[in-house]
C-alpha positions in Angstrom: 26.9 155.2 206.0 30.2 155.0 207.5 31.8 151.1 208.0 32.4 152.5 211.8 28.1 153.3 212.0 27.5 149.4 210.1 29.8 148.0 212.4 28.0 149.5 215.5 24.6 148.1 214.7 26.0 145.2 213.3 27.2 144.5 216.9 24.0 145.4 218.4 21.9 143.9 216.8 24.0 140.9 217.4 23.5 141.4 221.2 27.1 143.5 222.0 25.5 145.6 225.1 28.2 148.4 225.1 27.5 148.4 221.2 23.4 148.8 221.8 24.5 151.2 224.8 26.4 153.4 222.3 23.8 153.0 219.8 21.1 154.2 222.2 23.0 156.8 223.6 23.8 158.0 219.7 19.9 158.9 219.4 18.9 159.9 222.8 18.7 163.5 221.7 16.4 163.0 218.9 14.5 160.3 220.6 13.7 162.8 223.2 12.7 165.7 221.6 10.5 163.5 219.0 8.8 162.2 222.1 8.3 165.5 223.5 6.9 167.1 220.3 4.3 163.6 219.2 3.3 164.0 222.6 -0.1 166.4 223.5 -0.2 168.0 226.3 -2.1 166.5 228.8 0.5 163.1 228.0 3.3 165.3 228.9 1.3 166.1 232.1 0.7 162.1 233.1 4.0 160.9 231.8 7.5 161.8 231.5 9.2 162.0 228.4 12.0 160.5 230.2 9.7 157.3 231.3 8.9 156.8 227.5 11.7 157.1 226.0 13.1 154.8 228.5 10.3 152.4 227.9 10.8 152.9 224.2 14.2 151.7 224.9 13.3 148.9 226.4 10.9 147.8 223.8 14.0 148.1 221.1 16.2 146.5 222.8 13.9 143.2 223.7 13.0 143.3 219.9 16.6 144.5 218.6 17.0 140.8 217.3 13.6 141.6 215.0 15.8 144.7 213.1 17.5 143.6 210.3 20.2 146.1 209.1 19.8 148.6 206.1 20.9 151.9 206.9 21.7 153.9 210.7 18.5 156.2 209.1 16.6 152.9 208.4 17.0 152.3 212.8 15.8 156.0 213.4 12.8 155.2 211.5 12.6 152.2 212.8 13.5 153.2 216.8 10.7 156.7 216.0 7.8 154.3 214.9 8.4 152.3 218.5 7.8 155.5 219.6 5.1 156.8 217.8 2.9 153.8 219.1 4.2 153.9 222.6 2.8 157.2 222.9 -0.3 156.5 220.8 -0.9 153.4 223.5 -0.4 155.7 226.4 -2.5 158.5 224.8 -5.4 155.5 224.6 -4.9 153.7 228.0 -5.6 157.6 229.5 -8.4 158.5 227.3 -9.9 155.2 228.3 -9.5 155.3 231.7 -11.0 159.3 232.0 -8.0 160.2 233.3 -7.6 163.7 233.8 -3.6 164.5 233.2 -5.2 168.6 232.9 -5.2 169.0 236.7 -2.4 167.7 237.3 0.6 170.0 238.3 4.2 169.1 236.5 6.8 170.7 238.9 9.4 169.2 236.8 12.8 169.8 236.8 15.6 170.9 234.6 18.4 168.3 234.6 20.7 166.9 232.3 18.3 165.1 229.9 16.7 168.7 229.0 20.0 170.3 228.4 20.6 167.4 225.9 16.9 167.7 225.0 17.4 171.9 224.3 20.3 170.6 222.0 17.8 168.8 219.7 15.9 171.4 219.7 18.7 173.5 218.7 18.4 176.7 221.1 20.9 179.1 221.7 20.2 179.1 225.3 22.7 177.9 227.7 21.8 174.9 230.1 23.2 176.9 233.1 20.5 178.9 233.0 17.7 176.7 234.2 14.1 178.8 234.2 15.2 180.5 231.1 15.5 177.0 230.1 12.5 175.5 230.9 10.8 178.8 229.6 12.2 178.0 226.3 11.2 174.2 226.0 7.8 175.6 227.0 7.6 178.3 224.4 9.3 175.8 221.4 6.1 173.2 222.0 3.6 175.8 222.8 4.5 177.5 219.1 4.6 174.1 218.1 1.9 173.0 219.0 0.1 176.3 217.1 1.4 175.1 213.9 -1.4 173.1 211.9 -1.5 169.2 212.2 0.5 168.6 208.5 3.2 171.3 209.2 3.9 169.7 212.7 4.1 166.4 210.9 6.6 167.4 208.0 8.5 169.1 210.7 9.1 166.4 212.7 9.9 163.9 209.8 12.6 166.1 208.0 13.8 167.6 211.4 13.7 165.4 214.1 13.5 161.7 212.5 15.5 162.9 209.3 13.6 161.6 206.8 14.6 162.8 202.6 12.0 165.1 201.2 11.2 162.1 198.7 10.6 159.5 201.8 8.4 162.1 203.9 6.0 162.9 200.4 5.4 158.9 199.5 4.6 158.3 203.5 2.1 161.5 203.2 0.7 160.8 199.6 2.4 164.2 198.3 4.9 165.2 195.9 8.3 166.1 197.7 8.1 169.6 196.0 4.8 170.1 198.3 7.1 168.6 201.3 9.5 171.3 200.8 7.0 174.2 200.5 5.3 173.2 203.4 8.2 172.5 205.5 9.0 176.0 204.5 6.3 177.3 205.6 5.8 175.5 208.7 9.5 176.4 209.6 8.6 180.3 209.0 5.4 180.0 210.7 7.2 178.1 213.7 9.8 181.5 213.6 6.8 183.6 213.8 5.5 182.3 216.6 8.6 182.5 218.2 9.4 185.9 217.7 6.2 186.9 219.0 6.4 184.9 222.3 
């Protein structure tokens, strides 16, 4: 961890807005396509990613006081599991209320945020080129979204939130050799798919 990253959240958590602002704006990326890949389908249809990461936001920086500093992995973590139970809340408040997101059309747009969102994802696709685009961020979560339950989940903690091999295998109850082999497999799986589509 670099005195420059301490220093940052040091300042944020101590209330610096420009120092939260940067910090924020350091994980959008990531933040965005975690939100987009935790969240099923018919969420994405109700809700834009962009609301929840901006609510997420908002939630982290009304409790920013509440983080007390470790590591700049320690507030990815930290930011992701505000995250996680955003979308698990608005995955509940829709089940409950027989919502049907399903027949709902998403006529979204490409913009900015899903250039920096094809980033994350780490396509070779330009942003200029907006239905191939769009295309692509479809066909990355559709192939995701293939992959079975534990390889999505070991994907998203080593790739997206970052997380050591070691970490990922204590949260899951494995060994971090099983980690790796899965997250292996899951990758080359995740290729497969892609190649096909």
């Amino acid at each position: 961890m670099s005195d420059a990253s301490r220093k940052l959240l040091e300042s944020a958590c101590s209330g610096d807005s420009v120092a939260v602002d940067a910090l924020l704006e350091r994980h959008l990326p990531g933040l965005r396509a975690f939100v987009r890949l935790r969240s099923d389908r018919l969420l994405r249809a109700k809700e834009s990613e962009s609301d929840l990461v901006q609510s997420v936001c908002r939630e982290v920086l009304e409790h920013l006081d509440r983080y007390q500093y470790r590591s700049e992995a320690g507030f990815r973590q930290w930011l992701y599991r505000t995250a996680e139970r955003k979308i698990i809340d608005r995955f509940r408040y829709y089940n409950a209320e027989k919502r049907s997101a399903a027949r709902e059309v998403n006529g979204e747009e490409l913009g900015l945020e899903d250039s920096r969102l094809l980033e994350a994802y780490g396509t070779l696709f330009t942003p200029s080129r907006d239905a191939m685009a769009r295309e692509e961020l479809r066909r990355v979560e559709e192939a995701f979204e293939s992959l079975p339950a534990d390889y999505r989940e070991i994907i998203v903690l080593a790739r997206v939130v970052g997380l050591p091999h070691a970490d990922i295998a204590r949260q899951l109850g494995r060994t971090p050799s099983s980690v790796r082999n899965a997250l292996y497999r899951g990758l080359a799986l995740l290729s497969d798919h892609l190649a096909k589509g």
